[in-house]
Each structure stands twice: as C-alpha cells, then as structure tokens.
C-alpha atoms as one frame of an Amber mdcrd trajectory, in Angstrom:
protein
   0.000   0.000   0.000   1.185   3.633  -0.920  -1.831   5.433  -0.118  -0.337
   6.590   2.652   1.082   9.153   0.537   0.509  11.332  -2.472   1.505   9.698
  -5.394   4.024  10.469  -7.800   2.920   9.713 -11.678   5.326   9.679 -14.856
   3.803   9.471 -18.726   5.859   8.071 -21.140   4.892   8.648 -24.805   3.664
  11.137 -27.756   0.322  12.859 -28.759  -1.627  10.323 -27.287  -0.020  11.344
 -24.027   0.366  14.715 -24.062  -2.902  15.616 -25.270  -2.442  17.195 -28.761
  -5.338  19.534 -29.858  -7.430  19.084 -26.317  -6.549  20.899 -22.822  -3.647
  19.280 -20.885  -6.270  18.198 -18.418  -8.198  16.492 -20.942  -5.327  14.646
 -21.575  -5.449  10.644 -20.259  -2.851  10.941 -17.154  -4.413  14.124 -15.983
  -8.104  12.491 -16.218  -6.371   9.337 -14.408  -5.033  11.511 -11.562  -8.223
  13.280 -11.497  -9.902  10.285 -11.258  -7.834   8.507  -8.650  -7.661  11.923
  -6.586 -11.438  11.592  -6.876 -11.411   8.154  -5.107  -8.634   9.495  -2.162
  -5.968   8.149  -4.082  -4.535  11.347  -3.754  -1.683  11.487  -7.314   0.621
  14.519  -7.698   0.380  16.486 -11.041   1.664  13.641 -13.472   5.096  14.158
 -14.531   5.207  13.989 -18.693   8.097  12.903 -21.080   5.982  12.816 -24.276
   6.222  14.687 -27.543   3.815  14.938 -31.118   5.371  12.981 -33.414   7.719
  10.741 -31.434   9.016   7.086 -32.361  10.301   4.916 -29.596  13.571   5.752
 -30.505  12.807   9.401 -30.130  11.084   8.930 -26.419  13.863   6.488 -25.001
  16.391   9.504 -26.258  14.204  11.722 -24.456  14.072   9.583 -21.093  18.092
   9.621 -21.354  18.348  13.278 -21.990  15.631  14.049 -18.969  17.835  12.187
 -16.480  15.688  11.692 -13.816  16.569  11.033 -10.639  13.971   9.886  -8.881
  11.665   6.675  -8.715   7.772   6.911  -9.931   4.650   4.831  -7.905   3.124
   4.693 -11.142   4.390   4.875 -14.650   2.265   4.651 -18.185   3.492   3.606
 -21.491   2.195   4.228 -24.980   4.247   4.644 -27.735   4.302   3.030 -31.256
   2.050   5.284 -33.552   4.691   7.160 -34.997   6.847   4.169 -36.288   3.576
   2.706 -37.778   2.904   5.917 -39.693   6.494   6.562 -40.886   6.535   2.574
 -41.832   9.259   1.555 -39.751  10.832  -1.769 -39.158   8.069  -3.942 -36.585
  11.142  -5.606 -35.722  12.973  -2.663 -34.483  10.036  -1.691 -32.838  10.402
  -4.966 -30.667  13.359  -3.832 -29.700  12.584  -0.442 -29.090   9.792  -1.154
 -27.142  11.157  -4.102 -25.184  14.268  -1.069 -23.910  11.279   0.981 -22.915
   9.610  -1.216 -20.952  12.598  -2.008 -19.167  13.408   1.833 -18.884   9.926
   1.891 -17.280  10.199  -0.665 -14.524  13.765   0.911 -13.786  11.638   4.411
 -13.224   8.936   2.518 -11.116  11.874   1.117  -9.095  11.519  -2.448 -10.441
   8.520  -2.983  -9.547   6.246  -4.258 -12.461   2.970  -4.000 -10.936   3.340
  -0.214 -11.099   3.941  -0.398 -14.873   1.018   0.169 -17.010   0.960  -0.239
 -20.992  -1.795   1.396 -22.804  -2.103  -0.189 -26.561  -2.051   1.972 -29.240
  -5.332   3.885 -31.120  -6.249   3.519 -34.581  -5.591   6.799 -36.329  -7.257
   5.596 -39.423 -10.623   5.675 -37.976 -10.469   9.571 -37.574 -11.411  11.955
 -40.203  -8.170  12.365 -40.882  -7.492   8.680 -41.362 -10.515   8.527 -43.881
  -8.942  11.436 -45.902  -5.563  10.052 -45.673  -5.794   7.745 -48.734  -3.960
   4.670 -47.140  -6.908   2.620 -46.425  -8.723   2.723 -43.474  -8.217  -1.637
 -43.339  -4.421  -1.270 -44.017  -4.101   1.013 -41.371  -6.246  -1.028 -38.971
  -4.217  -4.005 -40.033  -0.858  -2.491 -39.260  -1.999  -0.853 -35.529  -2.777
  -4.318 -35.049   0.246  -6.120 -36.325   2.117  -3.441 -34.401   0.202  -3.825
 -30.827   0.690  -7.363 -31.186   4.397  -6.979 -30.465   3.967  -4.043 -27.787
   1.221  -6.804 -26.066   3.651  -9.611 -26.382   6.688  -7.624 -24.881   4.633
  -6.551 -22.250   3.082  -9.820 -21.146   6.141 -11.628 -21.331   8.058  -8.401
 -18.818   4.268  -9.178 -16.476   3.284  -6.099 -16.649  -0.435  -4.667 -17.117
  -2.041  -3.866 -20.236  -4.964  -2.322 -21.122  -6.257  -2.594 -24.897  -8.338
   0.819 -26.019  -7.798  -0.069 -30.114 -10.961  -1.563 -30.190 -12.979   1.272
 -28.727 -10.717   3.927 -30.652 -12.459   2.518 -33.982 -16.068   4.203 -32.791
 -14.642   7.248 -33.983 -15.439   6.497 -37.438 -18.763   6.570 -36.599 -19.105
   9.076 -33.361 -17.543  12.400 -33.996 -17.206  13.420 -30.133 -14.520  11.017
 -29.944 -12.301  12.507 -32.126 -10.874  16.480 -31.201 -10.913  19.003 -33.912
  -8.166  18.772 -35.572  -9.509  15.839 -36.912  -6.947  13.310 -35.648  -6.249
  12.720 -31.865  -8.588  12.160 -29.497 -11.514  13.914 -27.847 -11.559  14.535
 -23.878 -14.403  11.817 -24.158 -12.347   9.338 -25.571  -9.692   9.953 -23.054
 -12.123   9.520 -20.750 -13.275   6.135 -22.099  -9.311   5.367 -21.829  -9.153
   6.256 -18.055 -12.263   3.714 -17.525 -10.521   0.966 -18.683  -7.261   1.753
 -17.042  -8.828   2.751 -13.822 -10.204  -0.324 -12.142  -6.399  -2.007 -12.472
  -4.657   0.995 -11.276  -6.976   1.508  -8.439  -5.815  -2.446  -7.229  -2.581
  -1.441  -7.241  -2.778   1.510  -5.442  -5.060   0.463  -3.037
C-alpha cells in the first residue's frame, strides 16, 4: 500500500499522451489523476516525457536526456504510432519497445505491478485517417500487427495492459470522440481510456 502518501505519476509517450489539440487536463494521465484523486488516491500532477510525433527511438532519447533522478509509484506507457505511420521496421520496434519497458520498470523502481501499458489507437478511424488515402483496413491491419508486439513484450516483462484499439475505432462513426483537428482524441475518448485503465490501477494503489 502507498496510499499513505501522495503519489508520484510519470507518462511516457507522444500525442496520445500529451494531449495534442485538447486541454492538458483532458489529456489521459491528468483524467487518471483526477480520477484517482477523486477516489482518495490522492496522485501529484503527473510528470510527462511525451512529444507529437515521437518514435520509440525518439522517447527512449528523451528519457536519457531528462535524467531523472527519482523513482515513480506509477508509470504509463504508450508509444508506437509514430513508427507505424512513418513505416518503420516492426522488428525494431520490438526492440525499441522491449528497452522501454525495461526503462519503465527501472523508473517505477523495479517494480512491475506499477507499470502500465496502454495499446495503441487507430488513427485511421479519424477523419483524418478517412482522408488520408492509405486505407482505413491497411491502417487497422498495421496498428494491429504493431500492438501485437507491444502486447507480447509486455506480457512476457508481467506487466499490465490495457487494450483501447478496439474502442478507438467508434470514432469512425461518433464524432465526439475525435478532437478538432480531426486526428487525436476527444476529452471523451480519453475519458473512455481512463475507464478501462482505472479499475487495475486503483488495485494497485489500493
């Protein structure tokens, strides 16, 4: 049990993370402190390494270059969208991700049952994604082929995972899901996210 104290919270990732095109407290960590704050879980304002645009290669650089010195109760993962869209190697992304998940535990002080992997959306259900001219089933079909590696990795480190690709999808037909630029997600779909993580963070924290 840790809450016997307010909890410290790093998120590891890219626009997904940070938010792009919504209010930072729209954003999935700050709805999942919110949330946990809400049930006297009492989390500090999360601490973000997370850029638009990122690769895994790009994040684990920024991890290194951040330095941090300190040990997280709870740490979140999602990263992979970026090396889908650019068409990079699912091999290296193995790789990649398998460094970051280790980076992660190392930041949650070893201890895998604070780590918690959050699969990755399907862009190509957005407006944009429709527009995009790459096929709304290829894309699908490589997000899958793509979490199927950051699900494996994680599994085989222990560590939780929580699948929101399936949900992401209604956003071809529900526009409140998607924000207005057309691409990233809506507070509401963040908010869907935080449901699903929620119930598994809660058990750990509790």
């Amino acid at each position: 049990m840790i809450n016997d104290h307010t909890i410290s919270y790093l998120a590891l990732g890219d626009s997904y993370t940070i938010g792009e095109a919504v209010p930072a407290a729209d954003s999935f960590p700050y709805q999942l402190a919110a949330r946990l704050s809400a049930e006297q879980i009492f989390v500090e304002q999360p601490y973000i390494i997370a850029t638009t645009g990122w690769t895994s290669s790009e994040l684990q650089a920024a991890i290194k270059t951040a330095a941090l010195g300190t040990k997280f109760d709870l740490v979140t993962l999602l990263i992979g969208v970026n090396n889908q869209y650019r068409g990079e190697s699912i091999t290296v992304y193995r790789q990649e991700f398998a460094a970051l998940l280790q980076t992660a535990l190392d930041l949650a002080g070893g201890d895998k049952s604070r780590v918690f992997v959050v699969s990755i959306p399907d862009w190509g259900a957005t407006p944009f994604g429709v527009a995009s001219g790459r096929g709304q089933e290829a894309i699908a079909l490589d997000i899958d082929a793509f979490n199927v590696v950051n699900k494996e990795e994680t599994l085989r480190a222990g560590v939780n995972y929580t699948d929101i690709t399936p949900a992401s999808r209604a956003a071809v037909s529900d526009p409140e899901l998607v924000a207005e630029d057309g691409l990233h997600p809506s507070a509401k779909m963040y908010s869907d996210w935080v449901n699903n993580l929620l119930p598994a963070v809660m058990k750990v924290l509790n």
